[in-house]
N, C-alpha and C positions, 0 to 999 in steps of 0.2 A: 735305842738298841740295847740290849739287855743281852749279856753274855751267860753262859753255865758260872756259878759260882767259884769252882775250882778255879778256873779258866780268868775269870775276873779277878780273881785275890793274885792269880801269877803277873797278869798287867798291872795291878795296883803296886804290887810289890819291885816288877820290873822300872815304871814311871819313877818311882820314887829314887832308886838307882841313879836312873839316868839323870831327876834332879840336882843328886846328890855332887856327882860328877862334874855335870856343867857349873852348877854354881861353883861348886870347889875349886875349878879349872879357869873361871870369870876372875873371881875373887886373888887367885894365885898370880893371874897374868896382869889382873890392875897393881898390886905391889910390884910385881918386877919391873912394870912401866913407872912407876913413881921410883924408883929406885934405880933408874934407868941402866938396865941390868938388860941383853939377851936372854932370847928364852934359852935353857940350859937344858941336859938331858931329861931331867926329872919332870921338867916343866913338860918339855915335848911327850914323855912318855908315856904322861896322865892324857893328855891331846891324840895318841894314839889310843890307851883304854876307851877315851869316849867313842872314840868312832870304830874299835870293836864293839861295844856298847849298841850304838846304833845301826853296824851290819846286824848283829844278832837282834834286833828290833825288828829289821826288815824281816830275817827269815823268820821268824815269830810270826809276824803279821801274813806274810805271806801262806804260811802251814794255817793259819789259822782262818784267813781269810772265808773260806769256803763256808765255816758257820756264819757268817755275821748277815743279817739281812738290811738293808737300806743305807747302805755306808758308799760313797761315791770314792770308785777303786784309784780312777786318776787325781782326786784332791786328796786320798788317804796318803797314797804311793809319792804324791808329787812330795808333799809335805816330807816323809821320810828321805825320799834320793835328795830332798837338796839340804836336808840338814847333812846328812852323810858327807853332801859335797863341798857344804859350806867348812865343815870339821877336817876333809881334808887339805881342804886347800889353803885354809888357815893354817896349818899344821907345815904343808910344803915354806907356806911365806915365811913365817915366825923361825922354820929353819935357814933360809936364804939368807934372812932378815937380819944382821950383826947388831943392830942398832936396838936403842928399848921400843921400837912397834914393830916389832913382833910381836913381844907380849903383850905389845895396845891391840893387834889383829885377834889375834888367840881370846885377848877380854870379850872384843865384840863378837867374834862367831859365839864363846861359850853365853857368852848372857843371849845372842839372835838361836840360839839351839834350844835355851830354857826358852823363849816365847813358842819352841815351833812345835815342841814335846807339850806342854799347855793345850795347843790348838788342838795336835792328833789326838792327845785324852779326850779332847771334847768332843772330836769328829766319831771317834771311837763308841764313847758312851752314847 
């Protein structure tokens, strides 16, 4: 699938974002779990950026869907609603959470969200 150029530099530009974030967000939540720390506001509130991050993916993908031809809408869309869902429900636990896995939950969704932003790049291209 071959997008308009303009259009493709926005997703390139966007993906790389989103990389940026979960790794960042992986990497933040495995220190606080060796350091066996709670997740704390800041932690949380990068965990909230990601998953503004990936609503505004979905309505992206959805405004833009209409161009793209040969792309399977239920494995594009599934893939986005459950990193969404994975980002927030991590977010809910690692708040619940007083102990350091929260931040071990918050590590795993952020590193399970960089594999699933991977995939959709590829379903995408």
């Amino acid at each position: 699938m071959s997008t308009p150029t303009k259009l493709g530099r926005v997703f390139t530009v966007f993906t790389i974002v989103l990389y940026a974030v979960s790794a960042v967000l992986a990497i933040w939540s495995i220190i606080e779990t060796i350091r066996n720390r709670p997740a704390g506001k800041l932690l949380l509130g990068a965990t909230a950026v990601l998953l503004l991050l990936l609503i505004v993916q979905l309505v992206l993908s959805i405004v833009t869907f209409g161009s793209t031809h040969g792309i399977d809408p239920l494995l594009y869309f599934g893939y986005v609603i459950t990193a969404i869902l994975v980002i927030a429900l991590a977010g809910f636990w690692a708040f619940a959470e007083l102990s350091r896995w929260g931040p071990g939950v918050l590590a795993a969704a952020g590193l399970t969200v960089i594999v699933m932003i991977e995939r959709l790049d590829q379903i995408w291209q």
